[in-house]
C-alpha positions as CSV (number, residue, x, y, z in Angstrom):
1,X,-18.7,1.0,-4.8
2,X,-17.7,1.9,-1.3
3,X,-13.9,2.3,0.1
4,X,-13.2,1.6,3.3
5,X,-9.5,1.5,5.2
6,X,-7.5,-0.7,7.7
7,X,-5.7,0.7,10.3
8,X,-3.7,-1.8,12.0
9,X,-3.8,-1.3,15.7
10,X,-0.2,-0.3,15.9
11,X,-0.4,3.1,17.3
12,X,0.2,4.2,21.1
13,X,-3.4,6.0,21.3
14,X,-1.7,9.4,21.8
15,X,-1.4,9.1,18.1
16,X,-4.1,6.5,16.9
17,X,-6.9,8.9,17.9
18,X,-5.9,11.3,15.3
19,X,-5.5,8.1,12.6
20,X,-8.9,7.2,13.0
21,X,-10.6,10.8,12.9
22,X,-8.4,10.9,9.6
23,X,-9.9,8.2,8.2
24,X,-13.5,9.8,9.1
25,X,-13.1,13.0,7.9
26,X,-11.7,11.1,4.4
27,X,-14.9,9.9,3.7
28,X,-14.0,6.4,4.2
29,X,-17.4,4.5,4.8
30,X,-15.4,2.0,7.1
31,X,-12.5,1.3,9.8
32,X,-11.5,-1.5,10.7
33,X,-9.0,-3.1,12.2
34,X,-7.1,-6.6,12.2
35,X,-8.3,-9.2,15.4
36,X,-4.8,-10.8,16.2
37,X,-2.7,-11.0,19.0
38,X,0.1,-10.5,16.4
39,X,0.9,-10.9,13.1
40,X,3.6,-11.0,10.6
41,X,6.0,-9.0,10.7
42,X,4.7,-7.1,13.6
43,X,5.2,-9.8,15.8
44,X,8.1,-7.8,17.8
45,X,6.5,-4.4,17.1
46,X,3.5,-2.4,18.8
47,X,0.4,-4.4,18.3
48,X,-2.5,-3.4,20.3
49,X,-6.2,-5.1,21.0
50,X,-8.5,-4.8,18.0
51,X,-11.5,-4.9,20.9
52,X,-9.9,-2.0,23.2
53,X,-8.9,0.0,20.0
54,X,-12.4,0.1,18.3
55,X,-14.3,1.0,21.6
56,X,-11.6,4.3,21.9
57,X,-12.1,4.5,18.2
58,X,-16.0,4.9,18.7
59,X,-15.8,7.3,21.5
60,X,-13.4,9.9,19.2
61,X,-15.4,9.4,15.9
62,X,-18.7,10.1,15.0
63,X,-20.0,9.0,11.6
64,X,-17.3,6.5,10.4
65,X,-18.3,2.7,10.6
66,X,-16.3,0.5,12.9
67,X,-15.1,-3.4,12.9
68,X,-12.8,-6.2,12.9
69,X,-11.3,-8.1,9.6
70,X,-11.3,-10.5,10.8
71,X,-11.9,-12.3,14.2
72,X,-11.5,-15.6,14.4
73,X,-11.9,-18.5,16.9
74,X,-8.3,-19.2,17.3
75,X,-8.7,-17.2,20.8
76,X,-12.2,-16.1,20.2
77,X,-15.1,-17.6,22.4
78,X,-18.4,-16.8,21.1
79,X,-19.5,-16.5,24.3
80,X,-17.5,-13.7,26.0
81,X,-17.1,-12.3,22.0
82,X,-20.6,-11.3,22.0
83,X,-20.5,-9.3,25.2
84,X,-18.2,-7.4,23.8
85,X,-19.8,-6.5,21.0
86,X,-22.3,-5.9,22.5
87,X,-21.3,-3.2,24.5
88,X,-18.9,-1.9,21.4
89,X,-22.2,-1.7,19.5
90,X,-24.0,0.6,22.3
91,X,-20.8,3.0,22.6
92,X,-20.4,3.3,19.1
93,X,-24.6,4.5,18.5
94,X,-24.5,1.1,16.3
95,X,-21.7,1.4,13.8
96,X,-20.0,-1.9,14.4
97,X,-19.6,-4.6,11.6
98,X,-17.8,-7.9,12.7
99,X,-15.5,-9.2,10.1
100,X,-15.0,-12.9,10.8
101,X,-13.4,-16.0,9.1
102,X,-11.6,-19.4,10.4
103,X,-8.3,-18.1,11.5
104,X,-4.6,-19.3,9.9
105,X,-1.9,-20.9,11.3
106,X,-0.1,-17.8,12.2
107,X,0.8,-16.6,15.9
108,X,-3.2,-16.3,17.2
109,X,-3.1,-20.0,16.3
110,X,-0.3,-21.5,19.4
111,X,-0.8,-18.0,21.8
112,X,-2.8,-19.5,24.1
113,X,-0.6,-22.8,24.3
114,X,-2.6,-24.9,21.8
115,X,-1.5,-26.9,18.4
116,X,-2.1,-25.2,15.5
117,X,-5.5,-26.8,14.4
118,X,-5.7,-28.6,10.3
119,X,-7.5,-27.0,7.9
120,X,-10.4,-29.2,8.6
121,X,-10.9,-28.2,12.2
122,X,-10.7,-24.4,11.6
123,X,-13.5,-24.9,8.9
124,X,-15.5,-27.1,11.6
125,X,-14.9,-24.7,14.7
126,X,-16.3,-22.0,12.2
127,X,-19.0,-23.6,10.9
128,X,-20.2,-23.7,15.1
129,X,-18.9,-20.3,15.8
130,X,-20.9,-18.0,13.7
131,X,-24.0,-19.6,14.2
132,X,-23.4,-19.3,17.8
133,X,-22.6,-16.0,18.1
134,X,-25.8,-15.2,15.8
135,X,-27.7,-16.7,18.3
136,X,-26.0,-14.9,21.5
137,X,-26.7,-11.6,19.8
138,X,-29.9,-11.7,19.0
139,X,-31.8,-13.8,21.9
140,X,-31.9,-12.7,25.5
141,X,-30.4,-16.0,27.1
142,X,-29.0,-19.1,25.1
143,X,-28.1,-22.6,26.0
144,X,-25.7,-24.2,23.8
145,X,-23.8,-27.5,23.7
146,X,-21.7,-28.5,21.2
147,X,-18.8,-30.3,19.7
148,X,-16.0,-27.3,19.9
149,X,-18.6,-24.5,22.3
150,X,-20.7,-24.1,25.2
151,X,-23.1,-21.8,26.8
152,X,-25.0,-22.0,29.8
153,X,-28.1,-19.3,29.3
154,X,-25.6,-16.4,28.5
155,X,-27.3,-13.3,28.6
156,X,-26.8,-10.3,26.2
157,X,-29.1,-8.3,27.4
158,X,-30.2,-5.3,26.4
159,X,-28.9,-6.9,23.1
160,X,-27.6,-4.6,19.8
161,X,-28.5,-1.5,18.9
162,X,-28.5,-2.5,15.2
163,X,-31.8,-5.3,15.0
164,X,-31.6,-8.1,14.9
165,X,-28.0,-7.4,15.1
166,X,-24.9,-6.3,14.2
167,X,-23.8,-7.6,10.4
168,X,-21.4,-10.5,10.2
169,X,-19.0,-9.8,7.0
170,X,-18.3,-13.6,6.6
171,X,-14.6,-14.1,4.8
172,X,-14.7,-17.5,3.1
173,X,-13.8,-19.0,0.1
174,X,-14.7,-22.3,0.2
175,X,-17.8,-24.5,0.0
176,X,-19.0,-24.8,3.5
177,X,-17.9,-21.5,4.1
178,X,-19.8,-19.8,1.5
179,X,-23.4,-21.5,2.7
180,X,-22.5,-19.9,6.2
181,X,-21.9,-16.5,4.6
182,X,-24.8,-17.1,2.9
183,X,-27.0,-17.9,5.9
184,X,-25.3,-15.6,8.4
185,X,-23.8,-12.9,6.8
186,X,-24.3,-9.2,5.9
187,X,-21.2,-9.1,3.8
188,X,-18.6,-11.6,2.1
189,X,-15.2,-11.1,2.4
190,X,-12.5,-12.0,-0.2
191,X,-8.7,-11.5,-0.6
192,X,-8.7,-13.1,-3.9
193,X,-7.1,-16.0,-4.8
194,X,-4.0,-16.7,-2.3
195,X,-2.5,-19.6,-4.5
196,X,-2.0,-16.2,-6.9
197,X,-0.4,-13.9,-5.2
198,X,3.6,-14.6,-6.0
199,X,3.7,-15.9,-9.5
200,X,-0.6,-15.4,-10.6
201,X,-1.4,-12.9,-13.1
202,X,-4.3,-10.0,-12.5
203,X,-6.2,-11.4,-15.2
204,X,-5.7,-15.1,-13.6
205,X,-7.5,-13.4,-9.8
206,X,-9.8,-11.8,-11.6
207,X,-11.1,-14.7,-12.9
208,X,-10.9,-16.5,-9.4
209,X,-12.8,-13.5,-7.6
210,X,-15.8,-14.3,-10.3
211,X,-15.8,-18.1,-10.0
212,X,-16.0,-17.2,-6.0
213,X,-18.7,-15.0,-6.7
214,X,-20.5,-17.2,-8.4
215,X,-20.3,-19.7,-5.9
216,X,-21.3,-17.4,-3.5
217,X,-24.8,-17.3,-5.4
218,X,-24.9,-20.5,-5.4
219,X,-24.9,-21.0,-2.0
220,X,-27.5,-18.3,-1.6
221,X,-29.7,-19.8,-4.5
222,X,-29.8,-23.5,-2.4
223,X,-31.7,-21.5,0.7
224,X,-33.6,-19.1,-1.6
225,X,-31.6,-15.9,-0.5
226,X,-30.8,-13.1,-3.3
227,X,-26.9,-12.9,-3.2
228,X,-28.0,-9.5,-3.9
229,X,-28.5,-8.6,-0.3
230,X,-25.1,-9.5,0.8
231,X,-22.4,-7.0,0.2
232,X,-18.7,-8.0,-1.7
233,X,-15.8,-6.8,-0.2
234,X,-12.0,-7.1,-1.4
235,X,-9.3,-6.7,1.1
236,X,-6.7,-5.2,-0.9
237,X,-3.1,-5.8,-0.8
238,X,-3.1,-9.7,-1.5
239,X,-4.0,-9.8,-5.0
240,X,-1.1,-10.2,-7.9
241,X,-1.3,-6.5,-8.2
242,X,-0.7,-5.8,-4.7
243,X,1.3,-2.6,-4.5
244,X,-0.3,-1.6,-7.9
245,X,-3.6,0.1,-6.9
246,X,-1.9,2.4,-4.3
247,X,0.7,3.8,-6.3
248,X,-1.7,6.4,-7.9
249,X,-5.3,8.1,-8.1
250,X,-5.5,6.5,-11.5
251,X,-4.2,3.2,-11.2
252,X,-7.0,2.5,-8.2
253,X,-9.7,4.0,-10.2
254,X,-8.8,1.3,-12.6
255,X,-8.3,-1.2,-10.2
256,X,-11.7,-0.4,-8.7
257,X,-13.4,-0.6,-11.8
258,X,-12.0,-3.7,-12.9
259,X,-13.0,-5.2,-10.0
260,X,-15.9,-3.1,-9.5
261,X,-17.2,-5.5,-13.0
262,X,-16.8,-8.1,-11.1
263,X,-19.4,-7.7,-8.7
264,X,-17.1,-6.4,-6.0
265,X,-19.2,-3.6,-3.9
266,X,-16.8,-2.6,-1.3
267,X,-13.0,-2.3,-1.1
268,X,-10.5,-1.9,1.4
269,X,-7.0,-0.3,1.5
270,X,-4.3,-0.3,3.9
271,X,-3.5,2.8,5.7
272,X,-0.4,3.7,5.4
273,X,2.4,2.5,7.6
274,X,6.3,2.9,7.1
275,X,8.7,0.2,6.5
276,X,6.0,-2.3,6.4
277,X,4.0,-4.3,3.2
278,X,1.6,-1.2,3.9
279,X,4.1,1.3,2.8
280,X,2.0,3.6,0.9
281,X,2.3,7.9,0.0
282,X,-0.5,9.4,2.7
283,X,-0.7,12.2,0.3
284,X,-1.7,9.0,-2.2
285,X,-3.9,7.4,0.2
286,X,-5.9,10.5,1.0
287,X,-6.4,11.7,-2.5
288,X,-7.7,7.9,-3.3
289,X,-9.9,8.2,-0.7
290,X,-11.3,12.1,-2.1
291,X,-10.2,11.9,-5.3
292,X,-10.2,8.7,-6.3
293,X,-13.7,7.9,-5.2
294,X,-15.0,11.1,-6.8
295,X,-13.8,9.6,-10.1
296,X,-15.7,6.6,-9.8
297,X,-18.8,8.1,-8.5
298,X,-19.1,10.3,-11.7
């Protein structure tokens, strides 16, 4: 199992540069950070752009992997999306992984003046994006029309350093969604079972992360793809037992093995950040991160 960390792109870079060189020299295989324009209870503090924040992440790190989780097409177009990623991909010496999913109904979904779009639109817009943006990043110059996006021979070139691109970690749960992770993705992400997370039980999103594993296979088993070669990650923090696995070294070893049986490969914690959900001992995080990852590697 991997661990990788969140750092929400809160910080005046004065300070973030140090957060993210942190988070390198912790051993954490990944950084990312959330794609919103705001979000929660953030929307009247310091939020800064994922895109800006990752390229001054790359140039002040060196080994760490980089990316978003997750962008979304609620102010996302595939076309000026890839550029950017793109060009993140050559600063960073290909380290970038892009995190991406349908969006919610949160601020990203009315910034830019629109109504919020149903359930059903998000899932359609989606089902168009990703296969887009494959496209844009891995063919010199595409032509596109469709029902939500266009492009008029966009051109990416020299195109990513990663071949044939940079991974897509795919965060879906339900049917539709899964056969696009399962075509398009690298990765799968998960956040458990949301119905769950006030009154469910562990045991009760435990047994919701298997069932979405297993559907997960499925999709890969109707296009003949081992769901083997895509990796399983958990977002942390939105699971019954939110506040649980950070509270010690041993109670996220046992969290990570739990979940770990489950055919999660990869997890993702929080860093820490004061008076917020994300409240969590640094002197916690970091030994989970060294410690903590030590134990389960043994």
């Amino acid at each position: 199992m991997r661990l990788s960390t969140v750092i929400l792109p809160i910080h005046r870079w004065s300070e973030g540069r140090e957060v993210w060189r942190r988070a390198e020299d912790l051993g954490f295989h990944t950084a990312y950070t959330y794609d919103h324009l705001s979000w929660r209870s953030f929307r009247d503090r310091t939020w800064f752009g994922a895109v800006p924040t990752l390229t001054a992440a790359a140039s002040a790190t060196d080994r760490i992997r980089l990316g978003t989780l997750v962008t979304s097409p609620n102010f996302r177009h595939p076309v000026t999306l890839a550029k950017d990623l793109m060009t993140l991909d050559d600063i960073s010496g290909g380290r970038v992984t892009l995190g991406v999913g349908a969006g919610t109904t949160g601020f990203d979904a009315t910034a830019l003046g629109q109504d919020p779009w149903t359930p059903r639109e998000r899932a359609d817009r989606l089902a168009e994006f990703v296969p887009l943006l494959d496209r844009l990043l891995t063919e010199p110059a595409v032509t596109y029309r469709g029902t939500y996006y266009a492009a008029d021979e966009a051109r990416n070139i020299p195109g990513c350093v990663q071949r044939p691109r940079l991974p897509f970690a795919v965060a879906v749960t339900g049917p539709r969604g899964m056969r696009l992770a399962a075509r398009h993705g690298q990765a799968w992400v998960t956040t458990g079972d949301p119905s769950l997370f006030e009154n469910g039980t562990p045991e009760q999103s435990h047994a919701a992360i298997r069932r979405q594993i297993e559907r997960l296979g499925e999709a890969c088993a109707e296009i003949g793809r081992d769901p083997g070669e895509l990796d399983k990650v958990l977002l942390t923090g939105f699971t019954p037992e939110a506040a649980r696995p950070m509270s010690s070294v041993d109670a996220f070893v046992d969290f990570a093995g739990r979940h770990a049986e489950l055919g999660i490969t990869d997890l993702v914690v929080h860093a820490p950040v004061p008076d917020s959900d994300f409240d969590t001992d640094p002197d916690v995080y970091a030994r989970i991160a060294t410690d903590g990852m030590a134990q389960l590697r043994s």
